[in-house]
C-alpha positions, -999 to +999 in steps of 0.1 A: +918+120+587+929+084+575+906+076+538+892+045+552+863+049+524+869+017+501+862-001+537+830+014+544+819+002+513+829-033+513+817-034+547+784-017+540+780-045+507+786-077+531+761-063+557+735-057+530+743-093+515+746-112+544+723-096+572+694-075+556+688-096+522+686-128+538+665-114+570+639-097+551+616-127+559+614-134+596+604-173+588+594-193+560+579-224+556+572-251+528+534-252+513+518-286+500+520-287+462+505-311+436+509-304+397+490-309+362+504-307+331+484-295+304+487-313+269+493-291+243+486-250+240+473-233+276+439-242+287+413-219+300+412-218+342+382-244+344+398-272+322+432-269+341+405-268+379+397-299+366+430-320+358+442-348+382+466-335+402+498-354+417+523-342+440+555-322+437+584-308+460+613-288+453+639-306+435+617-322+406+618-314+374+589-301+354+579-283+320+584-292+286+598-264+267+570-240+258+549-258+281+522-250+306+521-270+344+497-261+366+502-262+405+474-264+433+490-251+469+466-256+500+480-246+535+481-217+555+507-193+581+518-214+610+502-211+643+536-204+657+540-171+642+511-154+657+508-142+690+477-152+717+452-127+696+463-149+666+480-113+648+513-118+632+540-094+647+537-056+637+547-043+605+550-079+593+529-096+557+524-133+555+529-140+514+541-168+495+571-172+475+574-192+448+612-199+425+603-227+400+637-225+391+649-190+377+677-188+355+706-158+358+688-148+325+663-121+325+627-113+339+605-121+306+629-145+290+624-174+310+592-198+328+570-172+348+536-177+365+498-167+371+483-170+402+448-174+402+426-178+435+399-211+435+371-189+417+395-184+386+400-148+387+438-141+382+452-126+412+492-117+407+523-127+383+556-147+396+589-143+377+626-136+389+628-106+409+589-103+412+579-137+430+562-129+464+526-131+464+507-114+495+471-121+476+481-158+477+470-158+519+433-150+528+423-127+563+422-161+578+460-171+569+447-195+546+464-205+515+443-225+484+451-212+450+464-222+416+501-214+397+497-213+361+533-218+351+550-213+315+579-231+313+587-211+282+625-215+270+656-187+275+656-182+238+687-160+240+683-132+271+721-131+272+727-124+236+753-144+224+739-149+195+740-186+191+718-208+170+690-226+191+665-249+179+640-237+210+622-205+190+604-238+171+581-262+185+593-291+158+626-284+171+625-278+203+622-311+225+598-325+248+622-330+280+615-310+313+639-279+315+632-261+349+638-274+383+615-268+405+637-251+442+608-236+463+570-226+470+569-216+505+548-193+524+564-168+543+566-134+565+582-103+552+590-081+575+583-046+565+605-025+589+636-045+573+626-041+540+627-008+541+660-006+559+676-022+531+655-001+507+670+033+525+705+013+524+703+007+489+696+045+480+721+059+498+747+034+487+739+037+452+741+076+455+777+068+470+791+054+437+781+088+420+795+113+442+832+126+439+856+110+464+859+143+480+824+154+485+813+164+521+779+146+508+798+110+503+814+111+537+779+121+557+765+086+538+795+065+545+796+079+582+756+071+586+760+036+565+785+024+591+765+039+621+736+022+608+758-012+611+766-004+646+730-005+660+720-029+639+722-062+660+734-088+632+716-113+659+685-094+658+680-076+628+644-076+629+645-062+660+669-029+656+660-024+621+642+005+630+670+019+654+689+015+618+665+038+599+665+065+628+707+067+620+696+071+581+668+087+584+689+124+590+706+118+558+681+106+537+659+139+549+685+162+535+665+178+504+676+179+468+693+212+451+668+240+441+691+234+405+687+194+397+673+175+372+640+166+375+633+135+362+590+122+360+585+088+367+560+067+352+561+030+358+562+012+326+566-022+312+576-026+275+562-058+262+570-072+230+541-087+212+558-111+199+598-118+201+617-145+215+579-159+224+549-162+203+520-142+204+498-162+227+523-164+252+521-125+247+488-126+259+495-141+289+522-120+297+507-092+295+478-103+321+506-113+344+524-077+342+493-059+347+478-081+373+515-072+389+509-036+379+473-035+396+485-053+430+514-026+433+489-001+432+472-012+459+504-013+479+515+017+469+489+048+466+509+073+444+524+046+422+510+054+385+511+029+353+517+034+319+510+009+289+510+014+253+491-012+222+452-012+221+463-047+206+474-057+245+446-043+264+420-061+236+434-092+247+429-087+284+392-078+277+391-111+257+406-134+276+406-119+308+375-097+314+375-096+350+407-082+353+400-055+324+373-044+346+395-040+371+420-018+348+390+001+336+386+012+376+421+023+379+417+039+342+392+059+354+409+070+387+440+083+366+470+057+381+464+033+348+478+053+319+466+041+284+492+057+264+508+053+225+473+058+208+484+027+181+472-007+182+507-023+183+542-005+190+544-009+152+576-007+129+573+030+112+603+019+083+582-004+064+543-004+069+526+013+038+511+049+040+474+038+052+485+013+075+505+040+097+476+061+098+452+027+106+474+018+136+464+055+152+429+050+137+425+018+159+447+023+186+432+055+191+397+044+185+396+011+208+409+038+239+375+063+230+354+034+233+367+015+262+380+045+281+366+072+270+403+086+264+417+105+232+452+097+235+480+128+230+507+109+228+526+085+199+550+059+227+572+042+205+600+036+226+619+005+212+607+008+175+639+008+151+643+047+136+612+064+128+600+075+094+597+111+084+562+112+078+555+102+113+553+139+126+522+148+099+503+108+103+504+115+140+494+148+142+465+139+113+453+113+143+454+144+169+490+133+185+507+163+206+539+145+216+563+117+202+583+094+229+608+070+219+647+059+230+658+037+207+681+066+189+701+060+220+718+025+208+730+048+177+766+028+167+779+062+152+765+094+159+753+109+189+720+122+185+721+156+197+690+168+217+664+151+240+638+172+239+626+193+208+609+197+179+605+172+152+597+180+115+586+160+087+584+156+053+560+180+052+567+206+072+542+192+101+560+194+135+557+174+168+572+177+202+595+152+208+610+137+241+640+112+244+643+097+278+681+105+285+683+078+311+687+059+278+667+024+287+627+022+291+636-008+312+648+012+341+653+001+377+654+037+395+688+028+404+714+056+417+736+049+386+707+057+362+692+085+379+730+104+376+733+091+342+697+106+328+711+141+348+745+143+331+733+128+299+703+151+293+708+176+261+693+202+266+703+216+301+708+252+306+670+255+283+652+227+304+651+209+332+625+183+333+628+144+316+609+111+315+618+083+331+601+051+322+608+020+351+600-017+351+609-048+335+602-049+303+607-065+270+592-098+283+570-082+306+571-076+345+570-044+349+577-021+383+583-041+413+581-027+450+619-021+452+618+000+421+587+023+440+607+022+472+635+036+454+615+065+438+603+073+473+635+079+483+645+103+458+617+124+454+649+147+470+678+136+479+707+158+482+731+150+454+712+130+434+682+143+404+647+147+422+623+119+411+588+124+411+558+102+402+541+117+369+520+111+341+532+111+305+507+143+300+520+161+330+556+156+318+553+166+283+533+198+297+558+207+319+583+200+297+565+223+267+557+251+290+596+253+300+608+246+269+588+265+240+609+270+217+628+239+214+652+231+185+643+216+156+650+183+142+639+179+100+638+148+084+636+108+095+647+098+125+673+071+116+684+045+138+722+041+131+714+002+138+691-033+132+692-020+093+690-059+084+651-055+097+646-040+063+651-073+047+651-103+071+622-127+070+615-120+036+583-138+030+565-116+063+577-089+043+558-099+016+531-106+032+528-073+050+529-057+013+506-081-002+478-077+022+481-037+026+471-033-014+444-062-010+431-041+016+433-012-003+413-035-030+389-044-007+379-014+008+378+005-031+352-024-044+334-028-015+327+007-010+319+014-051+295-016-043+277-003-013+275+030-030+262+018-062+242-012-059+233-004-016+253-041-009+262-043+032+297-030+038+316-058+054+327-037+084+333-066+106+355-084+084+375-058+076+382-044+107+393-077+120+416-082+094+429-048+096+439-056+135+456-091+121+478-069+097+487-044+121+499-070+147+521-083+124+534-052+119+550-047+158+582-040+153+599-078+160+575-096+140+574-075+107+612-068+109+621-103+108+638-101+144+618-132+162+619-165+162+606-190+135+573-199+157+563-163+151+567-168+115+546-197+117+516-175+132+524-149+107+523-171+076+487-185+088+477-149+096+486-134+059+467-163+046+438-158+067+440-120+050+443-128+015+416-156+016+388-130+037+400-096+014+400-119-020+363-130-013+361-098-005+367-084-034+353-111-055+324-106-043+322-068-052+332-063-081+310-102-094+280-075-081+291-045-099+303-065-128+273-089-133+270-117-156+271-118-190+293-121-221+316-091-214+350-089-198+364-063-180+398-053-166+396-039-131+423-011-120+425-006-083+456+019-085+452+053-082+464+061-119+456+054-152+472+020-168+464+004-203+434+022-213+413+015-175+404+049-157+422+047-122+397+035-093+376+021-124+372-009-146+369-014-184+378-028-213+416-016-215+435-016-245+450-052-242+483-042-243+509-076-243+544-079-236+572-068-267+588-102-279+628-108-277+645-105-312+681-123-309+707-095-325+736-110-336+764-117-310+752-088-288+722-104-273+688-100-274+667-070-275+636-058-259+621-030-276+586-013-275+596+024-291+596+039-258+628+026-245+653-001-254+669-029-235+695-055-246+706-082-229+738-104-233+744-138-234+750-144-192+712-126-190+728-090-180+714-058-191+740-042-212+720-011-225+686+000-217+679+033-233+653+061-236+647+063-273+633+103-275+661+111-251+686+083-269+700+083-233+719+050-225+712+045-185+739+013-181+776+025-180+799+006-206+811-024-186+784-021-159+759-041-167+727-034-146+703-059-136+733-078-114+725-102-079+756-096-060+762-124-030+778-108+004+790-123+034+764-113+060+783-120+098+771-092+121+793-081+146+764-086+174+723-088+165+722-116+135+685-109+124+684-072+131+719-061+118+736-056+086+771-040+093+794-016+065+817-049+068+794-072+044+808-046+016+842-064+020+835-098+005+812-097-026+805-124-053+789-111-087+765-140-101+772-131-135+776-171-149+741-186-158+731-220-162+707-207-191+693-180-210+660-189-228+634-171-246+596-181-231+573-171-249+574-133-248+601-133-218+640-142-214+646-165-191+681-166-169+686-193-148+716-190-121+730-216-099+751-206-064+759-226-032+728-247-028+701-224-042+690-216-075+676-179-090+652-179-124+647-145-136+618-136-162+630-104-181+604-089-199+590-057-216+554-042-221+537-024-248+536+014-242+553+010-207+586+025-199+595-003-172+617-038-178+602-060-157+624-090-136+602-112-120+622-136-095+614-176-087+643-179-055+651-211-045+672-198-012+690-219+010+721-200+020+736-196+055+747-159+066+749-148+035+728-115+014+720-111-020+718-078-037+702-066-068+726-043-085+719-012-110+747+009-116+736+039-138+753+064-153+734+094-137+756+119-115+738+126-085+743+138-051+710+126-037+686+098-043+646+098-038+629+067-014+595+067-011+577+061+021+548+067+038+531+096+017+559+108+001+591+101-006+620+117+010+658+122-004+693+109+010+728+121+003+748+094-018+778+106-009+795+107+026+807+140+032+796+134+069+797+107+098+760+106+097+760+099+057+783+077+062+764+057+089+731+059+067+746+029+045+718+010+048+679+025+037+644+018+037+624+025+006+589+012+000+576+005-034+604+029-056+637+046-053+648+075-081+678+087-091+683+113-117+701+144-131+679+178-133+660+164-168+669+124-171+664+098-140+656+063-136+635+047-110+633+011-095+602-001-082+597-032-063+566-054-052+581-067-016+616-052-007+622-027+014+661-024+023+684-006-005+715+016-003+724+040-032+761+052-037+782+069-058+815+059-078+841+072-100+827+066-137+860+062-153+894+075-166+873+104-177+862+119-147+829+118-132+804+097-113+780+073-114+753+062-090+750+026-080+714+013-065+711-019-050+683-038-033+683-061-004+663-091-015+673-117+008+694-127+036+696-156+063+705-149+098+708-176+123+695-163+155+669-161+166+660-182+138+681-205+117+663-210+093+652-180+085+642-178+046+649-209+037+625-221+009+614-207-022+600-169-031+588-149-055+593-113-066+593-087-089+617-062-099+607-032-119+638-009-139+617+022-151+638+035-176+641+077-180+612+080-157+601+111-139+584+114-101+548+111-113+557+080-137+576+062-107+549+070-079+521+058-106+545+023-114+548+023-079+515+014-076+510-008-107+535-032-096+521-036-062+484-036-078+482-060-106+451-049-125+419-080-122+405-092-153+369-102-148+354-125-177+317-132-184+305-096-170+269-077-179+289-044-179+316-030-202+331-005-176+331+005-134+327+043-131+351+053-101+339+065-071+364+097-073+385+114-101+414+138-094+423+159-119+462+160-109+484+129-115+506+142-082+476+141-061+470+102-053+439+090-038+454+065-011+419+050+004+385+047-007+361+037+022+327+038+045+328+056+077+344+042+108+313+049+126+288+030+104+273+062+092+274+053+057+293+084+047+319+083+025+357+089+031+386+098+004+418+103+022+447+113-008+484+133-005+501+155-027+532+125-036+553+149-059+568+170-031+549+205-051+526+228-041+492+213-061+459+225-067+432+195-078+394+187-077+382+158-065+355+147-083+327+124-075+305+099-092+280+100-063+259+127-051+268+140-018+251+164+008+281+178+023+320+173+024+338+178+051+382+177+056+386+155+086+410+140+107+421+103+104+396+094+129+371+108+103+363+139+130+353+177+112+386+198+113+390+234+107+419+237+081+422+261+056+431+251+014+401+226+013+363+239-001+336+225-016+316+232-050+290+251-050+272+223-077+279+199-052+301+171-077+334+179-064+360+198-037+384+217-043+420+210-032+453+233-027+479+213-006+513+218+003+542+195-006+533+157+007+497+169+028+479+147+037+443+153+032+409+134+050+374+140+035+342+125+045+309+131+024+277+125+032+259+112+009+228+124-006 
């Protein structure tokens, strides 16, 4: 027989282009509009009911960019289309459709709508591909509702990366940018719709069948029967004598064998990105509104969606239609899932901020739900820190879901379902979708893809599939439901079925119990520029975590001591600001400059609430008199003040330069020795009991090093191995000045200006750099450079409790692709009895490497930070301005010393003057400098009981009692939600002062007391 297959297929793409696409509405017909533009920032429902309203018809322009214009449509379904009874024609809807002027860009990038009916409830969301609105006509065929429309700006949708002045309302313009083509009322009919819905399953499963299957042929011989019948006069008419050809083929059941893949519908939204956080706000209402219509449509369509954060702001803003998600909540279809407050970054937030976003994601779903999570839903988050596994298990997590690892530039990861373990040992079942998108469309191509791409066949059988637009909201649409429908089992294509996340990961565990295991971080082999873009959110993240940790300490040690009200309130809500900004596009520097804005506002909001905060407290503890006292919030000792305690210290100052000759200047304190020559470079720096030089002759440490920074594709999210290739080493100064009791280097490059303050501290082994950057460079990064002599194979990061160790070398593609790391407040290098640490008080992206020391053989290890760099989308001005920060080189310093300067640097100690008392007795002693009290606080629950929640931070087994300076009734190991566990290694003292402690390597451990 003649191959006339290509034919079929070009015939079967006009028909569905030109006869059922454009016949899937019987009629149409305009509906009156008039239009009011609000002001400035949206307006609640009432104000906009209010505005004077003119006309508007398709063709005129309307919206200012990040604009809102409201629209009033009054008319109703024409006489004509119903029949004597006054009932429109069988399987036929009446519903408007509105295009205000849709770009080729994507759903959630561009202007979308609210519709909201004359009582101001919000009934249904318009955008591309979503923008028929059945709600809009009443019983009565009636149409009278409003259009809240965001004429919000394609920032980028198509990625070319281009510099735009839209992400920034001073920049942005004031001119109209949609045009507005229809609002019409029309009727669907629903035996075409489905037609082309059948059509488009079969022709999709086409493209992924081999040219010679028996399968293709029955489609393509059914496809063209179907066009036979089908009167292109009269489509509404035969549709149905259409189906009846398909219907045999679409019946056809799916092999005992495929891939089963468990749909959940799904709609990623970003809480802030290429839009600012309001206009998150109002994006999610219009995807769940969307989500909550469907389900009305559709009975076994289910929902997912992650971010306490997002549902709080429904309940806020939009409390009639949270009660009508707390309905569907309870019925099972409306799937609260994630258990975090924001799809956070898991790279850079500090170790107690992690574990808050479980505490109050996981807390806001018990009390508005009545649902404990299971699951951590991170899918777009980028790479995943290796203390996840034991944080989310702490807050009662079964399973991890994420996909990101899927955009991987090197490495393939190799399974999608198994086991991953963390720093610790703790272990957590982990799922990767293999359809590789959470954004899918439950499209042939997709389904076959997830089948072939999946892992782990031959051990299990089952994967997620998340569909719906997301990213900028949407979510599922009727022709993605339709599609699962029709694949529920389909010979020759993976059986889809509609699931919940808990059902799948069930299924999947029972299947699959023994799953391999996965140790360690889960990198992202991509976006490493997120570790340093934005520099000053960065900061600001940092800044606030340890004010928080301040807060918390002296509030709680004055509630305990003195019985002053714990400021709950306040710190909860300032908690939720800090983990917002930690969503992983706002905290990784990867939005645009409004966002930066709103973050800038928001850190100041935090440090002006937590400094009152702890002025407050420790004023109360400290009283007034003639005293002074210096307050130490870090968990270790430093100058003479008990850790968690105040007193009078032991005034130790900074060690004065002393010029020496034509070699420099010299900082030394009789622990270790530093000079510096005359371009301000650190030429020596020495461990005097060791008499260990760290800086290799003719390496002076201590060096900014300028790169090129061009990314190949994502400017704000990337740094690529190419940046290596063009360095510039900022060895000329302008000036190098003694100050007092610090050296002062002042270096000029391009147009921005660096002034360093090197300095040294009685009985300390650290050589402090403290940074004033005057940045205003385009594309470029700056480095901080130390290269030490230390042979070493592996370097130490620290990150959320605990630190975890890299390869410097790159025996392997995956060393090789790990270029780029994230450290929090220290990285260590070191031979088996010398090292050296760094420590830092805002940076977060390094990379550590190793080089050939010299003509003698050997190697050396050269560590770097990321301090700055300056991207031009989505933000062109990203970090232009000035910034301060502080550099720490911890000369000969072991793991305890550079976890406990760590801290100091992050925690500068308080000096209180004119205080009644000469010292603060902390709240809790630990006996073992490894183990580190992390948080000091009341109960969530208002209980007054009081938790301690510390980690072994050595990587050692440890053995330590916590001792208190309150009396207690009871203590009790918890959970992060503060709720009784049963884990073995923790008991309390029989005199009731203290508990004993034996951990593992990096354990985390909860305990609450109550208090006598």
């Amino acid at each position: 027989m003649h191959d006339r297959s290509r034919l079929a297929l070009l015939r079967v793409d006009r028909f569905v282009r030109e006869r059922l696409q454009t016949q899937i509405h019987r009629a149409s017909a305009p509906v009156a509009a008039t239009h009011w533009d609000a002001a400035g920032e949206p307006v609640p429902f009432a104000e906009a009911a209010a505005g004077e309203y003119s006309p508007i018809a398709p063709g005129e322009l309307w919206g200012r960019p990040w604009g809102t214009t409201w629209f009033r449509l009054k008319g109703g379904v024409p006489a004509s289309w119903r029949d004597a009874d006054g009932a429109l024609p069988s399987r036929t809807r009446a519903e408007i459709v509105v295009d205000l002027g849709f770009t080729e860009g994507q759903p959630g990038f561009q202007c979308e709508a609210m519709v909201w009916d004359v009582a101001g409830r919000p009934v249904r969301g318009i955008a591309p591909l979503n923008n028929a609105v059945a709600e809009a006509v009443d019983e009565a065929g009636g149409i009278d509702v409003y259009i809240e429309a965001a004429s919000n700006p394609d920032v980028g949708s198509l990625f070319t990366f281009d510099p735009t002045p839209v992400g920034d309302l001073a920049t942005v313009g004031t001119d109209p940018i949609y045009t507005l083509r229809h609002i019409d009322v029309r009727l669907r009919d629903l035996e075409v719709a489905d037609l082309l819905a059948d059509t488009r399953a079969l022709r999709g499963l086409v493209e992924q069948l081999d040219d010679g299957s028996p399968r293709r042929a029955d489609i393509l011989v059914a496809l063209e029967r179907m066009i036979d019948v089908v009167d292109p006069d009269d489509v509404a008419g035969t549709a149905t004598a259409g189906r009846e050809v398909l219907a045999p083929v679409l019946a056809k059941p799916a092999s005992a064998s495929v891939h089963t893949l468990h749909a959940v519908g799904h709609a990623h939204i970003d809480s802030a990105w290429l839009w600012p956080v309001r206009e998150t706000v109002r994006k999610v209402a219009r995807t769940f509104s969307n989500v909550l219509s469907l389900m009305d449509e559709d009975p076994d369509f289910v929902f997912v969606a992650s971010s306490a954060q997002q549902y709080a702001w429904i309940k806020e803003y939009y409390p009639d239609l949270f009660e009508r998600i707390r309905a569907r909540v309870t019925e099972g279809r409306f799937i609260p899932v994630g258990s975090m407050w924001v799809e956070s970054d898991t790279n850079m937030p500090g170790s107690e901020a992690m574990a808050r976003q479980f505490v109050a994601g996981k807390s806001f779903f018990l009390r508005e739900f009545g649902i404990d999570t299971p699951e951590a839903w991170l899918p777009d988050s980028f790479g995943y820190s290796g203390a996840l596994p034991q944080i989310a298990k702490a807050a009662g997590i079964r399973w991890f879901l994420t996909q990101k690892i899927s955009w991987n530039e090197t490495n393939k990861f190799p399974h999608h379902t198994f086991q991953w373990e963390g720093i610790d040992g703790t272990r957590l079942f982990t799922h990767f979708p293999p359809v590789d998108t959470y954004n899918s469309r439950v499209t042939a191509d997709e389904l076959a893809h997830a089948e072939r791409n999946f892992a782990d066949k031959g051990r299990a059988t089952v994967s997620l599939l998340p569909y719906g637009y997301g990213d900028g909201g949407g979510g599922p649409t009727r022709e993605m439901t339709a599609a699962a429908a029709r694949t529920e089992s389909l010979e020759g294509s993976p059986r889809v079925v509609h699931s919940t996340p808990r059902r799948f990961f069930e299924t999947a565990e029972a299947e699959y119990p023994q799953p391999e295991v996965w140790s360690g971080e889960l990198y992202l082999e991509f976006h490493r520029g997120t570790y340093t873009s934005q520099l000053a959110t960065k900061q600001g993240n940092r800044r606030s975590e340890h004010l928080l940790r301040e807060a918390e300490l002296w509030a709680t040690t004055a509630s305990v001591r003195l019985g002053i009200a714990y400021p709950a309130e306040r710190l909860q809500r300032v908690w939720e600001t800090v983990l917002l900004q930690q969503f992983h596009d706002i905290l990784p520097g990867s939005s645009i400059a409004w966002v930066y804005q709103d973050a800038a506002r928001n850190y100041a909001f935090v440090a002006r609430e937590l400094e009152e905060i702890i002025g407050d407290s420790l004023r109360a503890l400290a009283g007034e008199g003639a005293g002074t006292l210096v307050a130490n919030a870090s968990p270790h000792v430093r100058d003479g003040v008990a850790a968690l305690g105040a007193g009078a210290g032991d005034g130790a100052k900074d060690v004065e330069p002393r010029r020496d000759g034509a070699a420099g200047w010299v900082l030394d304190n009789g622990i270790v020795r530093a000079t510096v020559d005359d371009r301000g470079l650190v030429v020596s720096a020495v461990d005097i009991a060791s008499g260990r030089d760290l800086v290799v002759p003719g390496r002076p440490v201590g060096l900014l090093q300028l790169h090129r920074d061009t990314p190949t594709q994502w400017d704000a999210w990337d740094v690529d191995v190419h940046y290596r290739n063009t360095v510039t080493d900022l060895t000329e100064a302008a000036s190098v000045e003694v100050d007092g009791a610090s050296l002062v280097v002042v270096r000029r490059f391009g147009a921005s200006t660096v002034t360093e303050r090197i300095s040294l501290r009685e009985n300390s082994r650290v050589l402090s750099f403290a940074f004033e950057l005057d940045w205003h460079e385009k594309q470029k990064m700056l480095k901080f450079a130390f290269p030490l002599d230390l042979h070493t194979d592996r370097a130490a990061s620290e990150i959320q409790f605990g630190h975890i160790e890299r390869a410097t070398h790159t025996n392997t593609s995956w060393d090789a692709a790990r270029f780029e790391t994230v450290a929090h407040r220290w990285i260590r290098v070191s031979e088996p009895d010398f090292g050296a640490a760094i420590v830092n008080d805002s940076t977060y992206g390094h990379d550590i490497t190793r080089e050939q020391r010299d003509e003698r053989g050997g190697t050396i290890t050269v560590a770097r930070l990321s301090l700055i760099r300056s991207a031009l989308f989505p933000d062109p001005a990203q970090d232009e301005g000035l910034h301060e920060l502080r550099v720490g080189f911890v000369i000969g310093a072991d793991v305890a010393e550079t976890v406990a300067e760590g801290y100091h640097i992050n925690l500068p100690a308080r000096r209180l003057e004119n205080t009644a008392v000469d010292t603060i007795e902390p709240l809790v002693i630990v006996d073992r400098p490894g183990v580190v009290v992390e948080a000091v606080k009341l109960a969530e629950d208002g209980s007054g009981d009081l938790v301690v929640r510390l980690y072994e931070a050595l990587g050692t087994r440890a053995q330590a009692t916590l001792t208190t300076g309150f009396a207690f009734a009871d203590a009790r190991q918890t959970d992060l939600l503060e709720r009784e566990v049963a884990v073995d290694g923790v008991a309390v003292d029989g005199d009731g002062d203290g508990v004993r402690l034996e951990l593992r390597p990096f354990q985390i451990v909860t305990i609450r007391f109550s208090r006598a």
